[in-house]
N, C-alpha and C positions, 0 to 999 in steps of 0.2 A: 890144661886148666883143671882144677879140681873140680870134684861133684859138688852139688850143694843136694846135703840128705836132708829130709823133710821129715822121714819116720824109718823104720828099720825095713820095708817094703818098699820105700819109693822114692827116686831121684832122680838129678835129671841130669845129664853126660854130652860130651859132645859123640856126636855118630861116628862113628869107628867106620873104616875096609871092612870091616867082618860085620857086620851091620844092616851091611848094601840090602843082603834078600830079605831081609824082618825087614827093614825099611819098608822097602817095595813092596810087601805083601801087604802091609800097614798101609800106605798111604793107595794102593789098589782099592783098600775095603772102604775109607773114607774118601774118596773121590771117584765120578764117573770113566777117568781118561783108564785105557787100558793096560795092561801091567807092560807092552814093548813100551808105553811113553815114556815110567819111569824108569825102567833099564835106560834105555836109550839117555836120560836125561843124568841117573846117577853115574853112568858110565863118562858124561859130560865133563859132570862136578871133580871127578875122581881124577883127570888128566888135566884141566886147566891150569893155569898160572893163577897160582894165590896169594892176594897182601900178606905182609909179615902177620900173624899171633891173632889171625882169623880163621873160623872153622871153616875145615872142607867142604862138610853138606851142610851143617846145621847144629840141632838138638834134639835128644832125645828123652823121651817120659818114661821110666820104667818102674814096672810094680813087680816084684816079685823076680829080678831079671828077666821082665818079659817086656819090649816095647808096647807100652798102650798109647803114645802120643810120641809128635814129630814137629817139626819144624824147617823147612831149609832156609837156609841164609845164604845167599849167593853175594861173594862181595868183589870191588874191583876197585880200581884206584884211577881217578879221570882229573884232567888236567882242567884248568879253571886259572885262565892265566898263566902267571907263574907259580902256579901253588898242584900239591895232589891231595886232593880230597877222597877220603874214602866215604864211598859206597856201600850200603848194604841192603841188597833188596830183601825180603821176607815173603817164604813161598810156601803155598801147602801146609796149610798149620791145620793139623788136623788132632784130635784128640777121642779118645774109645768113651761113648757116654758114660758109662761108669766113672769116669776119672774127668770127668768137666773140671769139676773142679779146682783142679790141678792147672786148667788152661792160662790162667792167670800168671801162676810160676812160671809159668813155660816160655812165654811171652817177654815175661819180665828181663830170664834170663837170656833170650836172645838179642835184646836191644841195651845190655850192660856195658857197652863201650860208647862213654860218652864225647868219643871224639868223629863218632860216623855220623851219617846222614843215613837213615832208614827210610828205603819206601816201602809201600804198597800197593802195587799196580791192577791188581784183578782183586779187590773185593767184591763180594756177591753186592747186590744192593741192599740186601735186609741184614748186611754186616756196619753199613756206613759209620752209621750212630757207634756203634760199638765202637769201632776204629776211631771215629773222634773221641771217643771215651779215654781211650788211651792216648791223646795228646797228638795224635797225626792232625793234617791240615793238608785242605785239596788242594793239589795244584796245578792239574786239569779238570775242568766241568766238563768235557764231552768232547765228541769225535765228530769229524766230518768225511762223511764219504764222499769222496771228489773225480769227479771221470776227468782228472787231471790232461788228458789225451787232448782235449778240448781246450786247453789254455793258452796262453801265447807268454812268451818269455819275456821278461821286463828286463833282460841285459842284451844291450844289441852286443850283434855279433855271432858269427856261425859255434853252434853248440855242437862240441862230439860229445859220446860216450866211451872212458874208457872201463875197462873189465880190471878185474883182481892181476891176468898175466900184465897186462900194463901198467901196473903199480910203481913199476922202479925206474920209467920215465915221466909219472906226475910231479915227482918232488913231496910227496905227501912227508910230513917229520914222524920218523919212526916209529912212537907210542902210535900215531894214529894210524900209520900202516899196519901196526902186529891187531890191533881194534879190530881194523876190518877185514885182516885174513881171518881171524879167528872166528867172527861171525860167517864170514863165509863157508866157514868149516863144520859150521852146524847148519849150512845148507839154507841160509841164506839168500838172500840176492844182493847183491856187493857191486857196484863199482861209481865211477868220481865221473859228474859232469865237466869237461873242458872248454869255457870260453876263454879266449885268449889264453893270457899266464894266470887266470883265475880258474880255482879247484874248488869243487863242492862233492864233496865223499854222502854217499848214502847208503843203508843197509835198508832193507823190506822183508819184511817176512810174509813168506807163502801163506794165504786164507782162503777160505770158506764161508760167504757170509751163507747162515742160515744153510748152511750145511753144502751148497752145490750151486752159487756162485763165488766166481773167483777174485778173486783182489789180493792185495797186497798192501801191508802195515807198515805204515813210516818207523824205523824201529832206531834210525841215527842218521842225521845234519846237525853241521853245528850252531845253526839256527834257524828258525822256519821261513827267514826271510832269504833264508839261500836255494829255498826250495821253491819260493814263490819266483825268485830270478828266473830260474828256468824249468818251470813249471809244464812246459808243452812237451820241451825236449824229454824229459824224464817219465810221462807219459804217456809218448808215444812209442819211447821204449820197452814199459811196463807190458802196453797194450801189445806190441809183437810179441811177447812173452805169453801173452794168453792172459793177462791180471787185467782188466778195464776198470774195476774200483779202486780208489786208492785211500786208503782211513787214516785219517790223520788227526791225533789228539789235539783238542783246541779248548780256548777259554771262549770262541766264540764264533760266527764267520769270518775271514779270513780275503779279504778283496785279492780275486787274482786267481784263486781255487774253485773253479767250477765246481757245483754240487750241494748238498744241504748237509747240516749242523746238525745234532740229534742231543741237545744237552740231557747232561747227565748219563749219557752216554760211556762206557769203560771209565768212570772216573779212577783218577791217581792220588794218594796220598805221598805223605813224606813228612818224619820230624827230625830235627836237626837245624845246623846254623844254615844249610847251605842250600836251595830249591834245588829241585832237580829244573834241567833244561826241557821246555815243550820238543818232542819230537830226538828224543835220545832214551831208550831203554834198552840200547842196548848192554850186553853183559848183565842180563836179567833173565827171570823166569823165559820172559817173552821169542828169548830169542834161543838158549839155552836149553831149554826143555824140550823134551821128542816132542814136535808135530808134523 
């Protein structure tokens, strides 16, 4: 894609392989996580499977050939039906005060394909407004911490749990088998409830609430009513895991999920024709990103 030049010092490019450690350094200095998260994380971006004539990491702000702003765009292609809907989540938008400015361009240029769905998943809260400013719309108000362990399963019938090696006797269809190896690959926790000939695929990701209790983020079901099915089962496997909390994005409480609701809590944005699903982020910052 060409640059768009704004003045003879400044413009903005898609992020190049050769880019990766000025990235890094860059988004080290505008963000508290440590420079292994974003190695760990551009190293992610850089091997993944990408939609056609979408950028690898992002975009970049440069003055002077020097990166002063950044952007990632993590995008993926998820089924909805019979159709594939691109994805593009927006991560890390950071810019070098001097060039605020400039943050607008940056922004603009990262949401120029108007055939995606853009989210937003981790705005700070004193961003919200801004974010609506620019035309997103929530489509989670808050989380529920759920001691899931505690619940009982609304599908009769003995629950197994199968793992990622048991994948190629669920029958899972392929896109969504290569989904959940690949989150499993970024270390994850991956695998499919089995009642009867019925399959419910889930992805979690490893937490920390508050620093030094453990839990685990609903990060993909293909819908939250597949989690409430067997909601005990799945928590009591969490819990032998060592995770007893389990967060799960909602617009509200939830009958069936032990536990309380914290609105406003990690809310989610997204503009586009197409919402995102409650309880799927995965192939996003969330899951993608060193943690």
């Amino acid at each position: 894609m060409p640059s768009s030049e704004f003045s003879s010092r400044v413009r903005i490019r898609e992020i190049r392989l050769a880019d990766e450690n000025a990235i890094i350094d860059l988004l080290t200095k505008g963000f508290p996580n440590p420079r292994r998260y974003w190695e760990v994380g551009l190293t992610r971006l850089r091997t993944r499977f990408l939609p056609p004539a979408t950028p690898r990491y992002g975009y970049v702000l440069e003055a002077d050939d020097r990166p002063v702003g950044a952007i990632l765009v993590i995008s993926s292609l998820r089924r909805r039906g019979d159709r594939e809907v691109l994805f593009c989540n927006l991560s890390s938008w950071y810019v070098e005060p001097s060039f605020r400015s400039y943050a607008p361009m940056l922004h603009k240029r990262a949401v120029a394909n108007k055939s995606a769905t853009y989210t937003n998943i981790s705005p700070s809260p004193h961003t919200h407004l801004t974010v609506e400013t620019l035309g997103f719309k929530r489509y989670s108000n808050g989380q529920i911490a759920s001691f899931l362990a505690l619940a009982h399963n609304r599908r009769q019938g003995r629950a197994r749990i199968v793992g990622v090696n048991g994948f190629d006797e669920c029958g899972l269809k392929e896109p969504e088998r290569r989904l959940l190896l690949a989150q499993a690959g970024y270390g994850c926790i991956v695998f499919c409830c089995v009642v009867h000939d019925k399959i419910h695929p889930f992805v979690f990701v490893p937490r920390l609430i508050e620093g030094f209790i453990p839990s685990a983020q609903l990060a993909y079901c293909r819908d939250l009513c597949d989690l409430v099915e067997v909601a005990g089962t799945v928590g009591r496997f969490l819990l032998r895991l060592g995770r007893p909390v389990v967060l799960i994005d909602a617009n509200g409480p939830i009958r069936g999920l032990p536990g309380k609701y914290f609105p406003g809590k990690s809310a989610k944005y997204y503009t586009g024709t197409e919402a995102p699903i409650l309880g799927d982020i995965a192939e996003t910052e969330a899951t993608i990103l060193g943690f």
